[in-house]
C-alpha positions in Angstrom: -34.5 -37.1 6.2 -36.8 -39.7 4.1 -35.8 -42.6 2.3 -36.6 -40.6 -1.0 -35.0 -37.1 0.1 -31.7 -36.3 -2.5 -28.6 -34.2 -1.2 -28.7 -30.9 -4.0 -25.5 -29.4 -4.8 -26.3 -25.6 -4.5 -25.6 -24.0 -7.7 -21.9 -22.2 -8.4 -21.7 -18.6 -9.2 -19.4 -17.8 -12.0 -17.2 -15.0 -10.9 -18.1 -13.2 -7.5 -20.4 -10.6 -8.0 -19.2 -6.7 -6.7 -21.5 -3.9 -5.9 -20.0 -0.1 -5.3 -21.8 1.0 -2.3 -20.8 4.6 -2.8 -24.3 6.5 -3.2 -26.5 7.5 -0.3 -24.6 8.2 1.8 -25.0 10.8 5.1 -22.9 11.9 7.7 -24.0 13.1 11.1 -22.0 14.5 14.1 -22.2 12.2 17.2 -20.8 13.9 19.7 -17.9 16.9 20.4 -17.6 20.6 20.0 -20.6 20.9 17.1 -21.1 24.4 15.9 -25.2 24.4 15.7 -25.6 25.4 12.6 -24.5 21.5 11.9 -25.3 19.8 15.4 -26.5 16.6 14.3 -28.2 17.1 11.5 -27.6 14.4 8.0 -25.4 15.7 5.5 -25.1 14.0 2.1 -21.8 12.5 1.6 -19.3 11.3 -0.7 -17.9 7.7 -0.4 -14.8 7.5 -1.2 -14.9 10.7 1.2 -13.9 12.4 4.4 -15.9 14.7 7.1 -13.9 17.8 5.8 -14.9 17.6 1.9 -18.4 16.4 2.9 -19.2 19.3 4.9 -17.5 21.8 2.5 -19.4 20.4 -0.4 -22.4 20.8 1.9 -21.4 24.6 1.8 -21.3 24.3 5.9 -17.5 24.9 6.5 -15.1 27.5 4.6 -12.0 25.9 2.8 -9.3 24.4 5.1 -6.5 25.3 2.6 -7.7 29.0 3.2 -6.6 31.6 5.6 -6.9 30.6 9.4 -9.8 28.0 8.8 -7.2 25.5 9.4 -7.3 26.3 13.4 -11.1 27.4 13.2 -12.2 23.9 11.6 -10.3 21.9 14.6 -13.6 20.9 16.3 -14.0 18.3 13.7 -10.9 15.9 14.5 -12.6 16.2 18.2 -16.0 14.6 17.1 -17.2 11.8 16.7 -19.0 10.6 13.2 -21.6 8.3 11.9 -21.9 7.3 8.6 -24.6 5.7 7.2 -26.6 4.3 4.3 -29.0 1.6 2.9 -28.8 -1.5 0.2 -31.6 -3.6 -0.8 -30.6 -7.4 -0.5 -32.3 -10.6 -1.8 -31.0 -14.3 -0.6 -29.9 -15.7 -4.8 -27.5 -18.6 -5.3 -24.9 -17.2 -3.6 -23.6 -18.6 -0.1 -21.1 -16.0 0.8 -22.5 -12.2 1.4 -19.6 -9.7 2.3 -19.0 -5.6 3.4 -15.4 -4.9 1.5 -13.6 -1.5 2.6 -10.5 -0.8 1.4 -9.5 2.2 3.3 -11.3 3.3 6.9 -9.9 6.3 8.0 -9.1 5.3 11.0 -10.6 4.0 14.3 -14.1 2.7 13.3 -16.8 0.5 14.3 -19.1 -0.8 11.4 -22.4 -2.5 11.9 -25.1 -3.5 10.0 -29.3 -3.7 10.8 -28.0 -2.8 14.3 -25.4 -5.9 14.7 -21.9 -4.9 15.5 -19.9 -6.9 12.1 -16.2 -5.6 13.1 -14.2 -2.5 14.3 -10.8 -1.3 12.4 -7.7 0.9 14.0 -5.7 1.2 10.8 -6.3 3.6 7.6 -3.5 1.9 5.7 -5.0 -1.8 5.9 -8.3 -3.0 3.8 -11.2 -4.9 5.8 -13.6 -7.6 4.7 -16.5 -8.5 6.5 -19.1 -11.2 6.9 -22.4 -10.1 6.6 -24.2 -13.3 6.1 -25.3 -13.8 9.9 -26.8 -9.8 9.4 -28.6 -9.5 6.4 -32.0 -9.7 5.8 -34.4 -9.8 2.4 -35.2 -6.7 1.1 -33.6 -3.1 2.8 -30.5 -2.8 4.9 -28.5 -0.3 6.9 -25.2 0.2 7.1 -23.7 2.4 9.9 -20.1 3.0 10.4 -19.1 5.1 13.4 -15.9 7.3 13.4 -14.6 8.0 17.1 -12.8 11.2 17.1 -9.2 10.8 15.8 -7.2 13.4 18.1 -8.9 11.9 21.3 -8.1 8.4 20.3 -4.4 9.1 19.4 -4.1 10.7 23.2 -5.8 7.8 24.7 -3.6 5.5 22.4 -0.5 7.3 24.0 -1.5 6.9 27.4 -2.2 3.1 27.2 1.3 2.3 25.4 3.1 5.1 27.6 5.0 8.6 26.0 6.9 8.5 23.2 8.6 11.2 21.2 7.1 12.9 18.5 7.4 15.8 16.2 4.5 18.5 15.7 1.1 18.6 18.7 -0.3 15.5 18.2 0.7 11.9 19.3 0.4 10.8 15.9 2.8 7.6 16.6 0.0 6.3 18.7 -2.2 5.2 16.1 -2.3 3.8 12.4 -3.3 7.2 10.9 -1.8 8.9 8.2 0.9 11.3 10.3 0.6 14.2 8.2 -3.5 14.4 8.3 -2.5 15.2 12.2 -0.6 18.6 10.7 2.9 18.8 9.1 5.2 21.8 8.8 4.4 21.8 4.9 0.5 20.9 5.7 -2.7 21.6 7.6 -3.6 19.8 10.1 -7.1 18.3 9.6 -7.5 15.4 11.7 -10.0 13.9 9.5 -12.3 11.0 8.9 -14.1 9.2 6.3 -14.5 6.2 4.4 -11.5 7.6 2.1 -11.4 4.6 -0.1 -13.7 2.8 -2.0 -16.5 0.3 -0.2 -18.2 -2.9 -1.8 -21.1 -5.6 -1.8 -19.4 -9.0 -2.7 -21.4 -12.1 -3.2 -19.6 -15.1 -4.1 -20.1 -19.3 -4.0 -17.4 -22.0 -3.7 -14.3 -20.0 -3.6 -12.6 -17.0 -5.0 -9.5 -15.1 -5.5 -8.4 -13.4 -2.0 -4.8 -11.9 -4.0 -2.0 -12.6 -6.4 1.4 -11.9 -5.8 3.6 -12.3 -9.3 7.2 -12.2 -8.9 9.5 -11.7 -12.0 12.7 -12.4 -11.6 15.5 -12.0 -14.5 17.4 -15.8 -15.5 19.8 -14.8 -17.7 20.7 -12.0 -20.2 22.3 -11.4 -23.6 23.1 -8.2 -24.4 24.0 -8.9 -27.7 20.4 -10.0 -28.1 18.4 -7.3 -28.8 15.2 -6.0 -30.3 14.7 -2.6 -31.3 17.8 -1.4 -29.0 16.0 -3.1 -26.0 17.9 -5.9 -23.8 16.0 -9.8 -24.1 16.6 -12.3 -21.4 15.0 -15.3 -20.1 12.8 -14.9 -17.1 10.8 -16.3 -14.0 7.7 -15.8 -13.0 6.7 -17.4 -9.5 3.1 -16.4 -9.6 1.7 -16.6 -5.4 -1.8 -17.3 -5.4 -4.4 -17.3 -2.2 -8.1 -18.3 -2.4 -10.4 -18.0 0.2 -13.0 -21.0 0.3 -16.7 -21.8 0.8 -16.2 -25.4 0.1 -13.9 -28.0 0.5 -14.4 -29.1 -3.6 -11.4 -30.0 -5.5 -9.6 -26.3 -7.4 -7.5 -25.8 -10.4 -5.8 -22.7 -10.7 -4.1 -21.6 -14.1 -1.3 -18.9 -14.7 -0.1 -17.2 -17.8 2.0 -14.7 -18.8 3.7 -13.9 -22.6 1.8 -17.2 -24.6 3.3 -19.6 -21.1 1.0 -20.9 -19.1 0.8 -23.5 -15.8 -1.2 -25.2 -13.0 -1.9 -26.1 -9.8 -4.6 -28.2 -8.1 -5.9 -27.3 -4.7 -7.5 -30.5 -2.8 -10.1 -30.0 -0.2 -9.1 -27.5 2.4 -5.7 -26.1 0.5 -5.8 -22.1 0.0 -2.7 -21.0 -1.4 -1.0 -22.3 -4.5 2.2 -21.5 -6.4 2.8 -21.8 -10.5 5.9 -21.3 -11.8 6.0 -20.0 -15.3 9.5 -20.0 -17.1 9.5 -17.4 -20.4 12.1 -17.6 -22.7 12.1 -14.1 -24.8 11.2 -11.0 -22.9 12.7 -7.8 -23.1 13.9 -6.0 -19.5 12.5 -3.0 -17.8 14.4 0.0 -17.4 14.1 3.6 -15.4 13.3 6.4 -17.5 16.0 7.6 -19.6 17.7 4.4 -19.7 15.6 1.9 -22.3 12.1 1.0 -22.9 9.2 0.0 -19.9 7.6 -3.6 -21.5 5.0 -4.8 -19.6 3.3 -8.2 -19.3 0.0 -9.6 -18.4 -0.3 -12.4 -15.6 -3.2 -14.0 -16.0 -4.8 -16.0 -13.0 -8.4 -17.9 -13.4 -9.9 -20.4 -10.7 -11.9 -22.5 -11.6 -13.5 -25.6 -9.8 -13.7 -29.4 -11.4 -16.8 -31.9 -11.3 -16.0 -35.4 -12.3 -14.1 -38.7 -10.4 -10.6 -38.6 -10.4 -9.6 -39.9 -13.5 -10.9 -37.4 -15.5 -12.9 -34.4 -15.0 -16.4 -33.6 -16.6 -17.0 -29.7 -16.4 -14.4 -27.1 -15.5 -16.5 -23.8 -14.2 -14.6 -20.4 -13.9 -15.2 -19.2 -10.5 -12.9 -16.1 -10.1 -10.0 -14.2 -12.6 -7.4 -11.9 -11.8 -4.7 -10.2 -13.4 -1.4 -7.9 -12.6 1.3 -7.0 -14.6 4.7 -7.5 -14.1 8.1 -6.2 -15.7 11.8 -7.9 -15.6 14.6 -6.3 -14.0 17.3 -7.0 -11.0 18.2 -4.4 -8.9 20.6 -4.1 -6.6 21.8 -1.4 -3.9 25.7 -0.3 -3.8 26.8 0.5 -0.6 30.6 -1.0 -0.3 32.9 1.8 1.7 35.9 2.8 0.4 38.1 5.3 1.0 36.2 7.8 -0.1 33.7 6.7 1.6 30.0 4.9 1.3 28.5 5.1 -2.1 24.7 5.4 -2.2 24.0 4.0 -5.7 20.7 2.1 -7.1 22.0 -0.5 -10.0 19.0 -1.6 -12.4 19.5 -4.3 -14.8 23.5 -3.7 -14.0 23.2 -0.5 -14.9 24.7 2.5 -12.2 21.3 4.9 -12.4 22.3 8.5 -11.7 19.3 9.1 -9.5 17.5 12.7 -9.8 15.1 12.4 -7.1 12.6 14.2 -4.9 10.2 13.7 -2.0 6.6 12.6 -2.8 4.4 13.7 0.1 0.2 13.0 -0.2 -0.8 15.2 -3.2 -3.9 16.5 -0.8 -4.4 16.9 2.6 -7.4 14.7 1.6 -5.8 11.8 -0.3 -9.4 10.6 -1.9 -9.3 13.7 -3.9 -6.4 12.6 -5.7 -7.2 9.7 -8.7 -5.5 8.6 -11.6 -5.6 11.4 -14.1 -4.4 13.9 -11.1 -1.6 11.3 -10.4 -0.3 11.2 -14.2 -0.3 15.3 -13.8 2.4 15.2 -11.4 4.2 12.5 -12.5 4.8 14.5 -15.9 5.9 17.4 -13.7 8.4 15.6 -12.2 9.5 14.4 -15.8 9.8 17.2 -16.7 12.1 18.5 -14.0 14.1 15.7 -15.5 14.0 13.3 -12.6 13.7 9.6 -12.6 12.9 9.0 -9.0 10.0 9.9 -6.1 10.3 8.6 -2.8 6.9 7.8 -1.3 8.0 9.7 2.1 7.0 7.9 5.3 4.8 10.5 7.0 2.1 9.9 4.0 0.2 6.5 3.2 1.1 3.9 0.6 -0.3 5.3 -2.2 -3.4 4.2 -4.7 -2.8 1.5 -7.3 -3.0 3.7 -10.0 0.0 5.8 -8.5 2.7 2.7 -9.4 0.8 1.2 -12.4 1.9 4.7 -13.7 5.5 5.1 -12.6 5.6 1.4 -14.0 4.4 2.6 -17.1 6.6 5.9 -17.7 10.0 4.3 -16.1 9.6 6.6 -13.0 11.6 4.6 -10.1 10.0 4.9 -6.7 11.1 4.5 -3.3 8.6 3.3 -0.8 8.6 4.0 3.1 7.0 2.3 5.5 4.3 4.8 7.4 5.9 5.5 10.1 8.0 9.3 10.4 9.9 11.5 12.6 8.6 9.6 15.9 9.0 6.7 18.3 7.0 3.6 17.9 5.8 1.2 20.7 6.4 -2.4 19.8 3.9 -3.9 22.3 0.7 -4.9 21.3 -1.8 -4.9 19.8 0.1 -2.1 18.0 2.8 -4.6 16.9 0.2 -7.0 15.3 -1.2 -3.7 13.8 2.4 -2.8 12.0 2.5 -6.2 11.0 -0.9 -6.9 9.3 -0.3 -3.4 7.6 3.6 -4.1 6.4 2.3 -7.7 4.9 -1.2 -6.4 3.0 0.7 -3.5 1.5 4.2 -5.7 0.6 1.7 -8.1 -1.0 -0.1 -5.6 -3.2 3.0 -3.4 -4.3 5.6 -6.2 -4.8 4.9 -7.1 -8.4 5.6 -3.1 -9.5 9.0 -3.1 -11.4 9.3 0.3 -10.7 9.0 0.2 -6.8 12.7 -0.5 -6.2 13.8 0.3 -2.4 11.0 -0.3 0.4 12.6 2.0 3.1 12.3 1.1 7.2 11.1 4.7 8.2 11.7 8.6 7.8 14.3 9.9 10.3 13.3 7.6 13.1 17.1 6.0 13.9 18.9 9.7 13.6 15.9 10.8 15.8 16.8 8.0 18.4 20.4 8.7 18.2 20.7 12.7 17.7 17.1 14.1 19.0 17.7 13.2 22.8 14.8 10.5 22.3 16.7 7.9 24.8 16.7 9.8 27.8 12.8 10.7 27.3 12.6 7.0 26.3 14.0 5.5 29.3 14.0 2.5 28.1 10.6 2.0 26.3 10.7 0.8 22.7 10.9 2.6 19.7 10.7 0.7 16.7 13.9 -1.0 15.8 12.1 -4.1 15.7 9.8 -3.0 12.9 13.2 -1.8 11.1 15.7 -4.3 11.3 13.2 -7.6 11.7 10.0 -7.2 10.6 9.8 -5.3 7.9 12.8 -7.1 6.3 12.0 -10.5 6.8 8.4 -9.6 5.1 9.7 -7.9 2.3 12.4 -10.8 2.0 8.9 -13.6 2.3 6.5 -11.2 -0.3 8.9 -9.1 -2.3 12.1 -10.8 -2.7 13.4 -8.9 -5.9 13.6 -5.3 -4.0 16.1 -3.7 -1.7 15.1 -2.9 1.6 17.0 0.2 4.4 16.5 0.6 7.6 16.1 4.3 7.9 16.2 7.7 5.3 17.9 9.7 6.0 20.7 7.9 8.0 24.5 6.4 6.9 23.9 3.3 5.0 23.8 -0.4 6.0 23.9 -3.2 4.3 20.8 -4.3 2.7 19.1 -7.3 1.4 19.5 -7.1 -2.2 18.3 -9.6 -5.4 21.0 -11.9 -6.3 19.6 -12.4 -9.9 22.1 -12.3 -12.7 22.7 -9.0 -14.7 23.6 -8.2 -18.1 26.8 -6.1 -18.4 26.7 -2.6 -17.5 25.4 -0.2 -20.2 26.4 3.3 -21.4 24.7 6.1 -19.1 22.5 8.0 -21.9 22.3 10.9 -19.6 24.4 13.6 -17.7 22.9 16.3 -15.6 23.6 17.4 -11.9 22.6 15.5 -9.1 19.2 17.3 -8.0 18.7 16.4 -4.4 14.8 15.2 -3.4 13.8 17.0 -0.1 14.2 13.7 1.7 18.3 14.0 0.7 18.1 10.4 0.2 17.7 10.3 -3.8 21.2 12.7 -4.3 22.8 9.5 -5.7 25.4 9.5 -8.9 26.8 6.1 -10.2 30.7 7.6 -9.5 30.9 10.1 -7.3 28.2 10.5 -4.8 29.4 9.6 -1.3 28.7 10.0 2.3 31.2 10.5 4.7 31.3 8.1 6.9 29.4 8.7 10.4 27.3 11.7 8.3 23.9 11.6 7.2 23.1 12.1 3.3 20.6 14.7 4.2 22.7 16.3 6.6 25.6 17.3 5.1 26.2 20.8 4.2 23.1 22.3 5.7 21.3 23.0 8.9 17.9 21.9 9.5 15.1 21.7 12.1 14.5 17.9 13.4 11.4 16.4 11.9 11.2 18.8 9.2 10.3 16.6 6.4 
């Protein structure tokens, strides 16, 4: 460098800049049973999207739902899929250049201008990529290979070794929704697709990688009330990770309801935590039983030029915002000698629980967006219940599903993904369950109305009443995942819920929130107890019990295993 050559700090973006990549896009078959009529010819496609809906938009396959197309359309989950499009890129002011999928369904291999960027095995997990090293001025090519799901389940199987499963398909082998493998209530598509939405981020310095708001309830007057609806004093412990570019001083700033705080991240720190006390804000309650307020967390980041006495220019790098609601809830399981209630208490409050089963609204879960969601939801309103159980053989369901339920009071129950099966514990699958238990934990756990995050769907009566040990012989089978992992992550990420083992089994006790409550209020409602599918939502506040050594779902009626 010459004596008279100057060090430049690079300009800093304000806010990262997002592009949809969901145009221009076209699938081709790569290799499997192809009819020729499609052999491997480009077909336009949909991003968000899947293989099935693209080639019946195409006109080239009859409707799956339809008739025996179900069994005539199962070359498709044997074949192997390309898709593949083009974005036009120019080097800016930007430093940071990155692919953004939030759902890859399932075992993919994405690369761009030829160069292998990552692979995924998961459809419940998002990805971010670099694309920096790829990129070049002007056009680019994005091509994301599909390998065929039903070969990669059996190959799955073999490396981790047999283990028992409902339905054909060793759907327990890999991180795909169960049910797209064919349910007794569903077809069996065995799909793939980009099935959630892909993006272009360009950022500088640092941004926003998540929030994580958790309100928790102080204390309560229920003398003090607005408009019939309970006031108390609140918490708000508001978890905050930045990914970085550069190692400059960051100030992050939280607000919620007119309170506001700080934190300051020095060089190299990427997670931050503001605690915001609130003094007046009126609790969240299911349907039926009070009002559903809402509030705002704000988040910005911003980055700070100046010495460290006092700094000169504060630039806005990144914002976020999630809301949040204020409630306890706690789970009543204490035998007596009746024998073991099954009882949700919000706010103090015994809820008599009318609940049923939510399974994926569409054999094609892309199909299914916000307006479609607020369609069912008022169905289930209107069949008087105040509870769906987001059943384990499904996928954790879109953003917009919970924003909703948190809006209408609808409680919901949230299994982890894995139904009616066996699990191995060995890896990489256990990093796999993992990674997917901590991003989804993460981006449900501020939802008021999610209230019980649920181990699994029939998997401990399946070990103990389905003959699973002797075929087993000693392998694993997921009790890890049920009473270690997924407990001790929902205790780190979402403290305020209560977490089971297993639905539908006889109770344990579970980790509840030890947050005061206000005293218990008048039930407003009296109806019969209408039992969700799963059996595990048949709950009153007096008088529902399970006999002890009985299952909840059991009880009273016969039923095939696995039929769920």
């Amino acid at each position: 460098m010459s004596a008279t050559a100057q060090t430049i700090a690079a300009p800093i973006l304000r806010h990262p800049f997002r592009r949809p990549l969901g145009v221009d896009w076209t699938v081709t078959a790569q290799g499997g049973p192809v009819p020729p009529n499609i052999g491997l010819r480009a077909i336009p496609a949909t991003v968000p999207g899947s293989v099935h809906t693209d080639l019946l938009a195409a006109g080239l396959i009859p409707d799956p739902y339809l008739d025996g197309n179900e069994k005539l359309l199962g070359w498709i989950g044997l074949t192997d899929w390309r898709y593949t499009t083009t974005f036009v890129w120019q080097p800016g002011s930007t430093t940071q250049s990155e692919i953004v999928f939030d759902g890859l369904d399932t075992i993919a291999s994405i690369f761009v201008n030829g160069n292998r960027v990552g692979t995924t095995r998961n459809m419940h997990r998002s990805y971010r990529f670099n694309l920096r090293p790829y990129v070049r001025a002007g056009l680019n090519e994005i091509d994301v290979f599909f390998a065929s799901p039903i070969r990669a389940a059996d190959a799955a199987s073999l490396q981790l070794g047999y283990r028992p499963h409902v339905n054909h398909h060793p759907y327990n082998a890999i991180r795909k929704m169960a049910c797209s493998f064919g349910w007794d209530w569903g077809i069996d598509t065995s799909t793939s697709g980009i099935w959630r939405p892909v993006s272009l981020e360009e950022w500088s310095t640092a941004r926003i990688e998540s929030i994580r708001p958790i309100a928790t309830v102080d204390t309560v007057d229920p003398a003090d009330t607005v408009a019939g609806t309970v006031r108390a004093a609140g918490t708000v412990a508001v978890n905050v990770e930045v990914a970085r570019a550069s190692d400059v001083r960051l100030l992050i700033t939280a607000s919620v309801d007119g309170m506001s705080g700080t934190a300051i991240l020095e060089a190299g720190d990427t997670t931050a935590l503001v605690t915001l006390h609130v003094t007046d804000v009126a609790l969240w309650w299911p349907r039926g039983y009070g009002e559903q307020p809402l509030y705002d967390v704000d988040v910005t980041l911003n980055t700070h030029h100046g010495d460290d006495d006092g700094y000169d220019e504060v630039i806005e790098l990144d914002a976020a915002t999630k809301r949040v609601g204020f409630r306890t809830v706690a789970f009543e399981t204490t035998p007596d000698t009746t024998g073991t209630p099954f009882t949700i208490v919000v706010n103090g409050q015994p809820i008599f629980v009318r609940g049923a089963n939510w399974i994926p609204d569409d054999a094609f879960p892309h199909r299914v967006d916000r307006t479609r969601y607020l369609a069912r939801i008022e169905q289930a309103e209107f069949a008087n219940l105040n509870l769906l159980r987001v059943w384990g053989g499904g996928i954790f369901e879109a953003d917009d599903f919970y924003e909703l339920c948190d809006e209408r009071g609808m409680l919901t129950w949230q299994d982890f993904l894995l139904a009616c099966a066996a699990y191995a514990e060995e890896e990489p699958f256990f990093s796999e369950m993992e990674a997917e238990a901590r991003d989804n934990v993460a981006r449900l756990a501020a939802h008021p109305s999610l209230v019980v995050f649920n181990g699994n769907n029939e998997n401990l009566w399946g070990h103990e009443e389905w003959n699973w040990k002797k075929r087993l012989d000693g392998k694993t089978w997921g009790e890890t995942y049920y009473y270690e992992l997924f407990p001790a992550i929902v205790a780190e990420l979402a403290p305020t819920w209560v977490t089971r083992q297993v639905a539908p089994f006889p109770p344990v006790t579970p980790t509840v929130s030890a947050a005061p409550v206000p005293t218990p209020r008048t039930t407003p409602i009296s109806a019969p107890c209408i039992s969700g599918t799963s059996g595990t939502c048949a709950t009153t506040p007096t008088t529902a019990r399970t006999p002890r050594g009985s299952s909840p779902s059991s009880a009273g009626r016969a039923r095939r295993p696995g039929r769920r």
